[in-house]
MDTraj code that builds the backbone (N, CA, C; nanometers):
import mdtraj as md
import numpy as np

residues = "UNK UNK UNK UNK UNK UNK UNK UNK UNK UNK UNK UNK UNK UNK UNK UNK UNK UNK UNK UNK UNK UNK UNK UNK UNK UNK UNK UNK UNK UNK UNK UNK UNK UNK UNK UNK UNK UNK UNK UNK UNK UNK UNK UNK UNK UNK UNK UNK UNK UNK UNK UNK UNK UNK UNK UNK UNK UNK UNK UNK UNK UNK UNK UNK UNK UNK UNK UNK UNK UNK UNK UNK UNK UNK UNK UNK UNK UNK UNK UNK UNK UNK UNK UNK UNK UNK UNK UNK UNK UNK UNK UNK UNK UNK UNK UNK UNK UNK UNK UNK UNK UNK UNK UNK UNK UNK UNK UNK UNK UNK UNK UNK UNK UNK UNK UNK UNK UNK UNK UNK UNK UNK UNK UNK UNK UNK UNK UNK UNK UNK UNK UNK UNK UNK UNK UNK UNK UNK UNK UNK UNK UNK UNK UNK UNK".split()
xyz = np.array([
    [-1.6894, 4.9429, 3.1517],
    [-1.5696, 5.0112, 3.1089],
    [-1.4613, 4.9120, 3.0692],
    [-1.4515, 4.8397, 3.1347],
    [-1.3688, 4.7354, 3.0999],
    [-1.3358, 4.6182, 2.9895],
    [-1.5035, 4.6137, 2.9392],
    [-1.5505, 4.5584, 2.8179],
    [-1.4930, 4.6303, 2.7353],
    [-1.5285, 4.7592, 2.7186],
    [-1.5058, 4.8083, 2.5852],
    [-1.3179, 4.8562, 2.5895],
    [-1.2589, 4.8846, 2.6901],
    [-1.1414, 4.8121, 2.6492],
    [-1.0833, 4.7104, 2.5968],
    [-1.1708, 4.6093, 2.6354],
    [-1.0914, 4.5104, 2.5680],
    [-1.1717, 4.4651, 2.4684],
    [-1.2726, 4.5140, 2.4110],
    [-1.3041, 4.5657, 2.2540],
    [-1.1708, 4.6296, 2.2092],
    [-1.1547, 4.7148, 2.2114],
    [-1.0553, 4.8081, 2.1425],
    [-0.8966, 4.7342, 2.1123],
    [-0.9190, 4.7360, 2.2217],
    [-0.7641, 4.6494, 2.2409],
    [-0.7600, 4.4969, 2.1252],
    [-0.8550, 4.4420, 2.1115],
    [-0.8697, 4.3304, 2.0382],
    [-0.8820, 4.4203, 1.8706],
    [-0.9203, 4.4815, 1.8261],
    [-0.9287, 4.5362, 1.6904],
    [-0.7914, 4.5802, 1.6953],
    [-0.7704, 4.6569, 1.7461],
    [-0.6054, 4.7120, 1.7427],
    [-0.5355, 4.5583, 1.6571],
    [-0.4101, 4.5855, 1.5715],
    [-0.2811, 4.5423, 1.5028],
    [-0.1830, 4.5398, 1.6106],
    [-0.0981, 4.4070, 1.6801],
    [0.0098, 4.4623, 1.7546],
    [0.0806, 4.4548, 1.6564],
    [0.2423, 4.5295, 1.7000],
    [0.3716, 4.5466, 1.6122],
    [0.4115, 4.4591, 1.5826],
    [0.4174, 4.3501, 1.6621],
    [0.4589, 4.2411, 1.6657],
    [0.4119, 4.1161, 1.6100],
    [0.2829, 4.1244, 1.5458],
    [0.2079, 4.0601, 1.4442],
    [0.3049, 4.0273, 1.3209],
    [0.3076, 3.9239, 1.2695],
    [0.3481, 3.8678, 1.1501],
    [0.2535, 3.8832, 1.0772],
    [0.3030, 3.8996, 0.9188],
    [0.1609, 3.8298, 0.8151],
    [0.1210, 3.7173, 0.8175],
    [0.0146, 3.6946, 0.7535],
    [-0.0358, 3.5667, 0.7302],
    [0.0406, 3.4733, 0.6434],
    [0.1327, 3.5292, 0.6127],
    [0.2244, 3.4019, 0.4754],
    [0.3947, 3.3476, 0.5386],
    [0.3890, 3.4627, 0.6703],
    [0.4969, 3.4146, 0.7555],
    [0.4930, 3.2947, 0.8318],
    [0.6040, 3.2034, 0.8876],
    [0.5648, 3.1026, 0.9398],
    [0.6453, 3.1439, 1.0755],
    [0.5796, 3.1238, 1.1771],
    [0.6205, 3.1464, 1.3447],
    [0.7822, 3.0543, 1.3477],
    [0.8713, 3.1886, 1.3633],
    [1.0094, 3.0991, 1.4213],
    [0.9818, 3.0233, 1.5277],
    [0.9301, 2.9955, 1.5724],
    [0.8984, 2.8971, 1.7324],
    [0.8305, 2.7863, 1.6814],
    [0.8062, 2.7770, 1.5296],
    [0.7542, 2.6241, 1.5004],
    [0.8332, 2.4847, 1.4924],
    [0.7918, 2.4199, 1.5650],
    [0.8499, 2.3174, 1.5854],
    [0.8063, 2.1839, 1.4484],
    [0.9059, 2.1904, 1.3638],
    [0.8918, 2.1309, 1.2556],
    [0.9334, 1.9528, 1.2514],
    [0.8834, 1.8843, 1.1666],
    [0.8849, 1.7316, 1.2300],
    [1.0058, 1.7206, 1.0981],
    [1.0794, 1.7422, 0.9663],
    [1.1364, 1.7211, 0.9021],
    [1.2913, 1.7466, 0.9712],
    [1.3728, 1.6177, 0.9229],
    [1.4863, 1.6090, 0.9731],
    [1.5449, 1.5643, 0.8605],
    [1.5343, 1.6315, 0.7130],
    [1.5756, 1.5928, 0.6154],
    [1.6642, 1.6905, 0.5328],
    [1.6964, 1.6875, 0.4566],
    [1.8303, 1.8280, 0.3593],
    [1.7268, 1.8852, 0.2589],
    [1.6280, 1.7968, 0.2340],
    [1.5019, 1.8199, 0.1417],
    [1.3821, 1.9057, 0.2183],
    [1.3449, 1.9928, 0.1534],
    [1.2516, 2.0650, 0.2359],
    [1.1053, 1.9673, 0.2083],
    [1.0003, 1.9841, 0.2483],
    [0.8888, 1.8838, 0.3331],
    [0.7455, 1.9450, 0.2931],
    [0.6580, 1.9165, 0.2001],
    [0.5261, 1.9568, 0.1725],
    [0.4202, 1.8349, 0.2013],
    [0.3560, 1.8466, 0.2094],
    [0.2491, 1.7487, 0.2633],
    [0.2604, 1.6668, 0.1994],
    [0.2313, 1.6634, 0.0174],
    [0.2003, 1.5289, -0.0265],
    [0.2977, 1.4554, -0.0372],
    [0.4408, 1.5330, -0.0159],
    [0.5441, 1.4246, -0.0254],
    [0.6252, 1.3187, 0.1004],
    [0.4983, 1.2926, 0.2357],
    [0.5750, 1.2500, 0.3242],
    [0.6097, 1.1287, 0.3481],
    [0.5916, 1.0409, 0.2386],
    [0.5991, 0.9288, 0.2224],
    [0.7241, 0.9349, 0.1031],
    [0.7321, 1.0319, -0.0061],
    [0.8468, 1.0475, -0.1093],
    [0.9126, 1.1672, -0.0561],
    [1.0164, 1.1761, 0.0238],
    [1.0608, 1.2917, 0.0529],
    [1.1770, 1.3211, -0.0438],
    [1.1749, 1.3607, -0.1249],
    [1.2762, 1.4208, -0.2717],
    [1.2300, 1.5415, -0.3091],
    [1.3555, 1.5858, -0.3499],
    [1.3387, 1.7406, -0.3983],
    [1.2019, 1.6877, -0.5755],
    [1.2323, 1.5961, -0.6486],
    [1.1748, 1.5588, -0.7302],
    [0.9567, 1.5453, -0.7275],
    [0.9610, 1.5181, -0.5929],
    [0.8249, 1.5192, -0.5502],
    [0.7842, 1.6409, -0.5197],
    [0.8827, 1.7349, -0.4363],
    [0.8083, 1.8397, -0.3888],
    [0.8572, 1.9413, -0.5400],
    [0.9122, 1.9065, -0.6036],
    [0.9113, 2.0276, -0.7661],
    [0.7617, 1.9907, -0.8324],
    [0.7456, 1.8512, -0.8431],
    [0.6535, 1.7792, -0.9091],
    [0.5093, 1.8250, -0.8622],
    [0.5105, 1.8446, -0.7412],
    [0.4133, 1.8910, -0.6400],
    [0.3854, 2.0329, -0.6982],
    [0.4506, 2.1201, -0.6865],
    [0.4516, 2.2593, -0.7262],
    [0.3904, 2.2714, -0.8661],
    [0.4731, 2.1772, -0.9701],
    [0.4362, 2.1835, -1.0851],
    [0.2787, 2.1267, -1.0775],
    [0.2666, 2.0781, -1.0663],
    [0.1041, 2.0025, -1.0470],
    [-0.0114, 2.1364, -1.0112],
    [0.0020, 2.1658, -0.8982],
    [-0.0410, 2.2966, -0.8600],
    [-0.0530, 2.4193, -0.9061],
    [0.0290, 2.4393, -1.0198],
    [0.0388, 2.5556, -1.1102],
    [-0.0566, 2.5277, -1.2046],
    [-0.0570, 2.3608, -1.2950],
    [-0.1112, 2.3209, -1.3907],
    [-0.2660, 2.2834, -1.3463],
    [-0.2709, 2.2719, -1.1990],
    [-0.4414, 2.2715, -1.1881],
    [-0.4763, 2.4044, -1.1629],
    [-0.4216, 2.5031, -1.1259],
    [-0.4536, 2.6452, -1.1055],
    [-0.4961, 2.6582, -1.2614],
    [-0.3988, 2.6472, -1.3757],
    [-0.4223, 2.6917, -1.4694],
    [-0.5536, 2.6318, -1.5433],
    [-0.5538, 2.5140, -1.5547],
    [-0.6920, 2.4435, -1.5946],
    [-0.8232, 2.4643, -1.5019],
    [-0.8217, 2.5077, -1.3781],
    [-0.9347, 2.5858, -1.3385],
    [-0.9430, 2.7157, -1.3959],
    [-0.8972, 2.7702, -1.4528],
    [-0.8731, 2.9406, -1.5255],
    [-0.8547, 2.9148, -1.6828],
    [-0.9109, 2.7525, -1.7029],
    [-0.9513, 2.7682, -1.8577],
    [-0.8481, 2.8072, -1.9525],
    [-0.7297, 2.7929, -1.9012],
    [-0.6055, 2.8473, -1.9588],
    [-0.5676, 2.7073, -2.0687],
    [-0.5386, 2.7236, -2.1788],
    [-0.5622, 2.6013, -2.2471],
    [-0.3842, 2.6617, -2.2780],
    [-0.2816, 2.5183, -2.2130],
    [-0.1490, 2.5510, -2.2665],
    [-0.1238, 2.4417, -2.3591],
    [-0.0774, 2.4842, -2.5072],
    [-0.0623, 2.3999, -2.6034],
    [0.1472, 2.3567, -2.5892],
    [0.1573, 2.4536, -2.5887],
    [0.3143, 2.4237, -2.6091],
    [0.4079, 2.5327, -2.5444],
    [0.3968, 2.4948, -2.4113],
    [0.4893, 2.6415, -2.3391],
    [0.5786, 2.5508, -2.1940],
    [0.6517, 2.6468, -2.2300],
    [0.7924, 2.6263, -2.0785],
    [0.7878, 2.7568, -1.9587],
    [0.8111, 2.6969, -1.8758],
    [0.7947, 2.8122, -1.7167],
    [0.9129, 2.7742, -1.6807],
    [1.0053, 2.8383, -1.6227],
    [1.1341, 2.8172, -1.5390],
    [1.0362, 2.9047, -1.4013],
    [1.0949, 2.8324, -1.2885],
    [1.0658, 2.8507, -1.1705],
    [1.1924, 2.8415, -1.0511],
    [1.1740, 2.9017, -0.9752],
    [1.2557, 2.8905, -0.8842],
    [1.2056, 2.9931, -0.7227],
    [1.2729, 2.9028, -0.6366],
    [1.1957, 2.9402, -0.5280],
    [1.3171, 2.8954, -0.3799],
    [1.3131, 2.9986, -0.3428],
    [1.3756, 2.9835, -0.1977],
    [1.2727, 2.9437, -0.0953],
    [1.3081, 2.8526, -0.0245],
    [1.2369, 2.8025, 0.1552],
    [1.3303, 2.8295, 0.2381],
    [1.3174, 2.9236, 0.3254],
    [1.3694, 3.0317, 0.3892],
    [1.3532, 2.9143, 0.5419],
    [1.4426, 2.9425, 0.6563],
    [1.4813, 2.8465, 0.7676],
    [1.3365, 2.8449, 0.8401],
    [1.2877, 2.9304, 0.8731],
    [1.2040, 2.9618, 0.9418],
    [1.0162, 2.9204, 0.8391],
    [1.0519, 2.8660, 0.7224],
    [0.9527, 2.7556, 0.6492],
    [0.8867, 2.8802, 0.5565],
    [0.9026, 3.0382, 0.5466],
    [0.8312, 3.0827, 0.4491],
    [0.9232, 3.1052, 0.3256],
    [0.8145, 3.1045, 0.2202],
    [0.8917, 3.1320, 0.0746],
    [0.9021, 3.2471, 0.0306],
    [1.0025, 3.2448, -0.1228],
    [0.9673, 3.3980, -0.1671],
    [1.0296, 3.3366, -0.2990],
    [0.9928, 3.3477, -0.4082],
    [1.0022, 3.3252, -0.5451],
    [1.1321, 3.4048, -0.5931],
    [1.1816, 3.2898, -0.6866],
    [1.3185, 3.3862, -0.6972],
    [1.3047, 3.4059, -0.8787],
    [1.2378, 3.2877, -0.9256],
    [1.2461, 3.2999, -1.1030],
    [1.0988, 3.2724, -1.0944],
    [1.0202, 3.3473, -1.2131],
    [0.9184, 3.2771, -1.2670],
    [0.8920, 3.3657, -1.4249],
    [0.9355, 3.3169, -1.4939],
    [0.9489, 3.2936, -1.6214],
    [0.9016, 3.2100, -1.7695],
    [0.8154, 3.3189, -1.8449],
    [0.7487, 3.1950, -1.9354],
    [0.7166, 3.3391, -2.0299],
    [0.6880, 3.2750, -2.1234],
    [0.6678, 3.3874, -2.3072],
    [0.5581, 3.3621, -2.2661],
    [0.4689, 3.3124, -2.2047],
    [0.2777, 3.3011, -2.2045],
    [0.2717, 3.3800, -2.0321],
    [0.2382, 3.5195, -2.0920],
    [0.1911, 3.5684, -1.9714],
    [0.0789, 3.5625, -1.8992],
    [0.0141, 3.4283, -1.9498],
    [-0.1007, 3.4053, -1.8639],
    [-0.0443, 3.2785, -1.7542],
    [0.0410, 3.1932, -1.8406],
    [0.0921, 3.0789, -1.7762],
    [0.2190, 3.1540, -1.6305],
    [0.2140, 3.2567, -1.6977],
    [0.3538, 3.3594, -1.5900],
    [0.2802, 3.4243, -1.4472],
    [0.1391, 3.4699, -1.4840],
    [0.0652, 3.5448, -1.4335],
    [-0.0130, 3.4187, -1.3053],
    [-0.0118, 3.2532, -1.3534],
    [-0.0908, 3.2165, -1.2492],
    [-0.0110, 3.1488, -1.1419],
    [0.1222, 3.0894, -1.1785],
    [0.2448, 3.0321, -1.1540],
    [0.2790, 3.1305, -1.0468],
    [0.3237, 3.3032, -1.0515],
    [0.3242, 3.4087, -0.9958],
    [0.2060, 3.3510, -0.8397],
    [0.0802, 3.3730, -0.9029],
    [-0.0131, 3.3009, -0.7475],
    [-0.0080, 3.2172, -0.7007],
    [0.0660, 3.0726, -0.7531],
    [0.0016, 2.9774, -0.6959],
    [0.1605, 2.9899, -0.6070],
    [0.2481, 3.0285, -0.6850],
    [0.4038, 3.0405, -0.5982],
    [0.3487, 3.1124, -0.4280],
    [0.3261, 3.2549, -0.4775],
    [0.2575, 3.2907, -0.3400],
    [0.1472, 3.2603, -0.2400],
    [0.1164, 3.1040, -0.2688],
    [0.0221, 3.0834, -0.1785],
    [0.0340, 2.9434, -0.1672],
    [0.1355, 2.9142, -0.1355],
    [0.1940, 2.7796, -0.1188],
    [0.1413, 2.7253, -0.0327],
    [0.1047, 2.5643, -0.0002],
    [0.0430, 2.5385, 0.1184],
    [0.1957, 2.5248, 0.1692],
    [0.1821, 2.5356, 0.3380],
    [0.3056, 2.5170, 0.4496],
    [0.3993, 2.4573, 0.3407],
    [0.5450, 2.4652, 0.3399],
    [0.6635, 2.3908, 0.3445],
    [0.7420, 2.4214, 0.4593],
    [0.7534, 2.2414, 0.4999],
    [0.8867, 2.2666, 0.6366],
    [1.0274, 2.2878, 0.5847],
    [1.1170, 2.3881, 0.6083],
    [1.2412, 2.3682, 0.5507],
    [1.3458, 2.2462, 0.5587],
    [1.4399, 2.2630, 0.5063],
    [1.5606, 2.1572, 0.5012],
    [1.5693, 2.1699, 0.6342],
    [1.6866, 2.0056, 0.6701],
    [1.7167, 2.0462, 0.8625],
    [1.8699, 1.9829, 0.7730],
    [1.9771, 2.0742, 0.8552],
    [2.1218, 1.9963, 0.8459],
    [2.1858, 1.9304, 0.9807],
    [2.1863, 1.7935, 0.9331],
    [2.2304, 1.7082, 1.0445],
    [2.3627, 1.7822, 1.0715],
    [2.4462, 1.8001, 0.9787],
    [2.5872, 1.8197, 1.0621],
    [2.5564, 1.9683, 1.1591],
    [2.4650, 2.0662, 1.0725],
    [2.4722, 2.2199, 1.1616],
    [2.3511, 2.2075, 1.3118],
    [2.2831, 2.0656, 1.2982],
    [2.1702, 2.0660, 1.3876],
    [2.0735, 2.1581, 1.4000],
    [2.0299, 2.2370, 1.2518],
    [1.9819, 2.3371, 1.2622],
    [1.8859, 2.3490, 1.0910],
    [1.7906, 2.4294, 1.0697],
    [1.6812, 2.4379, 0.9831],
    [1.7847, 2.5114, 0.9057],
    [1.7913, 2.5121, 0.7614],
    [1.8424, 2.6160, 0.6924],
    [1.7309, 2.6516, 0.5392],
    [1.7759, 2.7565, 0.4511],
    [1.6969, 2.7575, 0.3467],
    [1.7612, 2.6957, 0.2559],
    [1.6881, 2.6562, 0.1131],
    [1.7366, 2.6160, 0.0308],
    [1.6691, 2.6449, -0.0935],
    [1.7305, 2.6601, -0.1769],
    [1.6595, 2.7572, -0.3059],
    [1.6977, 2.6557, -0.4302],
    [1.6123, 2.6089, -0.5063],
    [1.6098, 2.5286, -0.6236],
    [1.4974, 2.6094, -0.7462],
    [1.5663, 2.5586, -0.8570],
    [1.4689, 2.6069, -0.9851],
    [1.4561, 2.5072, -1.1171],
    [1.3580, 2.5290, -1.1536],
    [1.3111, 2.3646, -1.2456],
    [1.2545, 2.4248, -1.3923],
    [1.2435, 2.3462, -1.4456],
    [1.1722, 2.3924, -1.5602],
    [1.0445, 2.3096, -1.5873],
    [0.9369, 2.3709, -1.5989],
    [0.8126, 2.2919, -1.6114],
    [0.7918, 2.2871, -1.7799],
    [0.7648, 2.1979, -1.8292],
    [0.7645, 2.1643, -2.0000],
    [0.5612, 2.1215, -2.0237],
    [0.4852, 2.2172, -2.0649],
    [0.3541, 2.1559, -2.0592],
    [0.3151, 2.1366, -2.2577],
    [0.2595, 2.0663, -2.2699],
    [0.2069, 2.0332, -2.4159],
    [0.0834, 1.9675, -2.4125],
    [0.0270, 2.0414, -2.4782],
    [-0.1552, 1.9805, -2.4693],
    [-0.1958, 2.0058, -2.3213],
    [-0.1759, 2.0829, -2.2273],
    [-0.2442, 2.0439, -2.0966],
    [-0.1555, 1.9379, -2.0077],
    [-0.0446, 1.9135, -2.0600],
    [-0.0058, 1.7997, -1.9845],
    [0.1479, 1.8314, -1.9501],
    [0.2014, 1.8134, -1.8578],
    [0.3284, 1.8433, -1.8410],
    [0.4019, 1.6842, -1.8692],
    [0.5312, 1.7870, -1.9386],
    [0.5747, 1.6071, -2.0275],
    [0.7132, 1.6174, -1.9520],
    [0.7408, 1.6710, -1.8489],
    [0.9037, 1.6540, -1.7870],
    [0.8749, 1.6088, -1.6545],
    [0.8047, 1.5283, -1.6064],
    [0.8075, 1.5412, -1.4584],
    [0.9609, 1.4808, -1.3862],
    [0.9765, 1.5159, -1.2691],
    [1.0970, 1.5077, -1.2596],
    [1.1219, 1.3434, -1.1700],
    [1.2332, 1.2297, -1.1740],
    [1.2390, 1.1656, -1.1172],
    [1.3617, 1.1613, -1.0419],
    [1.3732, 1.1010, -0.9462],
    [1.4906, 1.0744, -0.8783],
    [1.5409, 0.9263, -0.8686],
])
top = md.Topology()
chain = top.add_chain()
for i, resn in enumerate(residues, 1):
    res = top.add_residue(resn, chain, resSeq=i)
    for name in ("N", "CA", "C"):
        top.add_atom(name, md.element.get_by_symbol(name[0]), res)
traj = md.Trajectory(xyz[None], top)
């Protein structure tokens, strides 16, 4: 009897479940920077790496999907919310295929740790938007700092 309670009980949804794209307020994040924090940039921590990062990620999404971009622009923009999940604020482009994969790869971001503000001692969000410039397959704006 007891088994199959706690069968049941384990299939059950609690209320209190997050989604899978939420990040646990109780995470203890290692970035102590104004710049929010993606993996490949922990050695370049700039807003310039982690746009560059994003952009990269869109443009291999798209070249796995055979998407051949000759001459197109995406404006993007994206909030990192305190608590490290995102939510897209612009994504914009006349090639609705280039609109359509940018759209996924935005929502399936690997982890970003948010900004931390030394003066507030505390995680906050921060929302930036870029313009990605691709020609031939190649993005010709990457951004530097």
């Amino acid at each position: 009897m007891i088994n199959v309670l706690l069968l049941a009980s384990c299939n059950e949804k609690k209320a209190d479940e997050k989604p899978n794209n939420k990040v646990d307020l109780t995470n203890d994040f290692s970035n102590k920077r104004m710049v929010p924090l993606i993996d490949n940039c922990k050695t370049e921590q700039t807003l310039s790496c982690l746009q560059n990062t994003i952009s990269e990620l869109i443009l291999a999404e798209a070249k796995s999907k055979m998407i051949s971009l000759k001459n197109d622009t995406l404006q993007v923009g994206i909030l990192i919310k305190a608590d490290g999940s995102t939510s897209i604020k612009k994504n914009e482009s006349s090639n609705s295929l280039l609109k359509k994969v940018s759209f996924n790869v935005l929502n399936s971001l690997p982890p970003i740790e948010p900004a931390y503000t030394e003066f507030q001692k505390k995680y906050v969000s921060y929302s930036f938007s870029w313009f990605i410039i691709i020609q031939n397959d190649e993005i010709i704006n990457r951004l530097e700092e």
